[in-house]
C-alpha positions in Angstrom: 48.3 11.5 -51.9 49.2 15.0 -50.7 50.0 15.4 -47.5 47.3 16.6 -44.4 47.2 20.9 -44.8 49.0 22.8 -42.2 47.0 22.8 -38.5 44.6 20.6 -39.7 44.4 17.8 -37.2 42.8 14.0 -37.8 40.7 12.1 -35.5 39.0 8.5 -35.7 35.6 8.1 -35.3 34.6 6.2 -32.0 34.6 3.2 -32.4 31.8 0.4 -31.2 33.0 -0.2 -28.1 33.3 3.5 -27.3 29.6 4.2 -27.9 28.5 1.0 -26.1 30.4 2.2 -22.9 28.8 6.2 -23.3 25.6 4.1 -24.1 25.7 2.0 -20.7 27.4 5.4 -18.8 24.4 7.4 -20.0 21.6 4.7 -18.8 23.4 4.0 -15.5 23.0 7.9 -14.4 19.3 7.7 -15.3 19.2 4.6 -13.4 20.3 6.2 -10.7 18.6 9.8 -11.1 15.0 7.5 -11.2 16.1 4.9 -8.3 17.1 8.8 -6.1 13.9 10.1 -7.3 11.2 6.9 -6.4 13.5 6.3 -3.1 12.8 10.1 -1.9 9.0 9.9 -3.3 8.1 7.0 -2.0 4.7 6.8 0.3 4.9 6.9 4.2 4.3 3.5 5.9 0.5 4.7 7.5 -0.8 2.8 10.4 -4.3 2.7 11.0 -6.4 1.2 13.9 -10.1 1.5 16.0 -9.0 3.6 19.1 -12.5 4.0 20.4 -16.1 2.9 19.6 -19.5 3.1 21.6 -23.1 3.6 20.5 -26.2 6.1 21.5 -29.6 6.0 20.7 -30.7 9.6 19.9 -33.8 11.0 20.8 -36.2 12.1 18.4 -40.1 11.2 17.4 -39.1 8.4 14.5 -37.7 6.1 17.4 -36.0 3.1 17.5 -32.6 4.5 15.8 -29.3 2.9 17.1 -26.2 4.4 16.2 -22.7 3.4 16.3 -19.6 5.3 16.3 -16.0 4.9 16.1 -12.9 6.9 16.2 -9.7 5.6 13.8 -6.1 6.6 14.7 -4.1 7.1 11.8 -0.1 7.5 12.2 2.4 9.0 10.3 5.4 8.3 11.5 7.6 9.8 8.6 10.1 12.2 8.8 10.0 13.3 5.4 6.5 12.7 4.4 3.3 14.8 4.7 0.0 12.9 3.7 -3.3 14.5 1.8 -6.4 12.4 1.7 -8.7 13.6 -0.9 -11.6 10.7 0.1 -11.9 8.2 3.0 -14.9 6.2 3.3 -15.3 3.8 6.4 -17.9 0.9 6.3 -18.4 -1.3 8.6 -19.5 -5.3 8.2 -21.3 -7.5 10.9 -18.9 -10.3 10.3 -15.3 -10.3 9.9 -15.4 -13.7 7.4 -13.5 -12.4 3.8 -16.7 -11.9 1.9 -19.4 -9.5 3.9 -22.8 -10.5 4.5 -24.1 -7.6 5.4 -22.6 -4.3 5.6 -23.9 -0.1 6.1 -21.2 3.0 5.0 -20.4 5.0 7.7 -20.5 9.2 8.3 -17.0 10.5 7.8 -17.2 13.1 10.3 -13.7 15.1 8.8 -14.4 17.1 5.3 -12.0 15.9 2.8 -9.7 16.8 1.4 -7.7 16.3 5.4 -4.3 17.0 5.2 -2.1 14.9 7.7 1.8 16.6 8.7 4.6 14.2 9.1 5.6 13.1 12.1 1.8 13.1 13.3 -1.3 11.1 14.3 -5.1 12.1 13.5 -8.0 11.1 14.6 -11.0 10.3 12.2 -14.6 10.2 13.6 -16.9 8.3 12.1 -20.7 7.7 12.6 -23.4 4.3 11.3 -26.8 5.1 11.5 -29.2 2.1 11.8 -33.4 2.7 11.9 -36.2 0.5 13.0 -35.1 -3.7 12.7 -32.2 -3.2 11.0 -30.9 -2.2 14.4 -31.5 -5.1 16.1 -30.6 -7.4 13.3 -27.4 -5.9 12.3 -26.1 -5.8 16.1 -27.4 -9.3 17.4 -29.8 -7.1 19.7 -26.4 -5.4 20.5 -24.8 -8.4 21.7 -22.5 -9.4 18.7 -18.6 -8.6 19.1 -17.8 -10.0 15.9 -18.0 -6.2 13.2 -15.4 -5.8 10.9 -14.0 -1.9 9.6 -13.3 -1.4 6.3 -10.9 1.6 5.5 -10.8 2.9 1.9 -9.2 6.1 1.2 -7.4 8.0 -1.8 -4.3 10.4 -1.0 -1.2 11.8 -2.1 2.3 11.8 -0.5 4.0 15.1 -0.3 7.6 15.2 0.3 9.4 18.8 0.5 8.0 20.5 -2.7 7.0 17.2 -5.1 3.8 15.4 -4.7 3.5 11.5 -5.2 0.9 9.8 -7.8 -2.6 9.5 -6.2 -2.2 6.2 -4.1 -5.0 3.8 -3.0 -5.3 2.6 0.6 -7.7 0.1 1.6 -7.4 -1.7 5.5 -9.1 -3.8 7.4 -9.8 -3.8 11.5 -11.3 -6.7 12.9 -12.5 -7.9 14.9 -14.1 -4.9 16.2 -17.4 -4.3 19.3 -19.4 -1.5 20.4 -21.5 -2.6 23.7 -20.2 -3.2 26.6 -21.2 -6.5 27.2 -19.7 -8.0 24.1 -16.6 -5.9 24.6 -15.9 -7.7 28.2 -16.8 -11.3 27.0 -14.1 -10.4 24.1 -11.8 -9.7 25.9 -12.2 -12.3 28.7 -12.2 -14.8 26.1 -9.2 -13.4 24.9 -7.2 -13.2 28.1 -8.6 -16.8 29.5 -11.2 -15.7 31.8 -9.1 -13.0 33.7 -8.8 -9.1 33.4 -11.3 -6.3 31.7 -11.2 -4.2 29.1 -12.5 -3.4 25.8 -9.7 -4.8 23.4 -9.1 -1.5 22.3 -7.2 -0.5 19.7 -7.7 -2.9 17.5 -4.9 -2.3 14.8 -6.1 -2.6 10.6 -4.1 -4.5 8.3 
């Protein structure tokens, strides 16, 4: 065999195990790149709850209209995170068992999309109308304490200049009262017999 021409230099393919280590190498840095990626773009723990609620009956030549109405608190306690809803809806049930036996959708009074900074709390007004017997049956002739809030929303998490995958959000506040009456015995049932108060806020989960 003639011997290897002048500056011409021989190498051995890699072998097996070389390309199995390169292979593993390769999928441990986009491992890692993904994990970095899903750590920074992950959502903001939000916590939601009734701060305030009350009713009013509106004047007008229909009568007999009873409305309730309910502020939420939404927090946003991260650093890094800022929070766009693009839809919120808030219902709310006159029984806080699992499955609803009767519920009405509330007004959402803030247009969406609502953008909320990090690092900040907003406030969410929301309105139930309620005509004629529906009124009285729906509230217990305003004596019931026992309503339920039912939170469901759509939004996206932004974080510096990247924006998460649309996320659903769904929470539930109970149990929740509007009048006065009920809101005392609530709460004096709650703290055996002593003390006053509305039991407000009533934290979602």
């Amino acid at each position: 065999m003639a011997p290897p021409a002048a500056g011409l230099t021989l190498k051995a393919a890699p072998s097996t195990k070389q390309y199995t280590v390169a292979a593993l190498a390769a999928a441990l840095a986009v491992a890692t790149v993904v994990t970095v990626f899903f750590v920074v773009l992950c959502p903001a723990h939000l916590a939601f709850s009734v701060a305030h609620t009350g009713f009013d009956r509106p004047s007008g030549p229909t009568g007999g209209t009873l409305q309730l109405s309910l502020t939420l608190a939404i927090d946003n306690p991260s650093q890094r995170a800022a929070v766009v809803y693009k839809s919120m809806f808030v219902d709310v049930s006159k029984s806080t068992a699992a499955v609803w036996d009767s519920w009405v959708r509330a007004t959402v009074a803030p247009p969406m999309p609502m953008r909320q900074p990090r690092r900040r709390a907003v406030a969410v007004a929301a309105t139930v109308d309620l005509v004629g017997p529906l009124a009285g049956e729906f509230t217990g002739n305003m004596t019931s304490s026992s309503f339920a809030v039912i939170v469901t929303a759509q939004a996206r998490f932004k974080v510096g200049v990247a924006w998460t995958r649309l996320y659903d959000i769904k929470v539930s506040c109970a149990p929740v009262s509007f009048f006065p009456v009920a809101k005392a015995s609530r709460h004096t049932a709650a703290a055996g017999g002593g003390g006053a108060g509305d039991g407000l806020p009533v934290k979602c989960v």
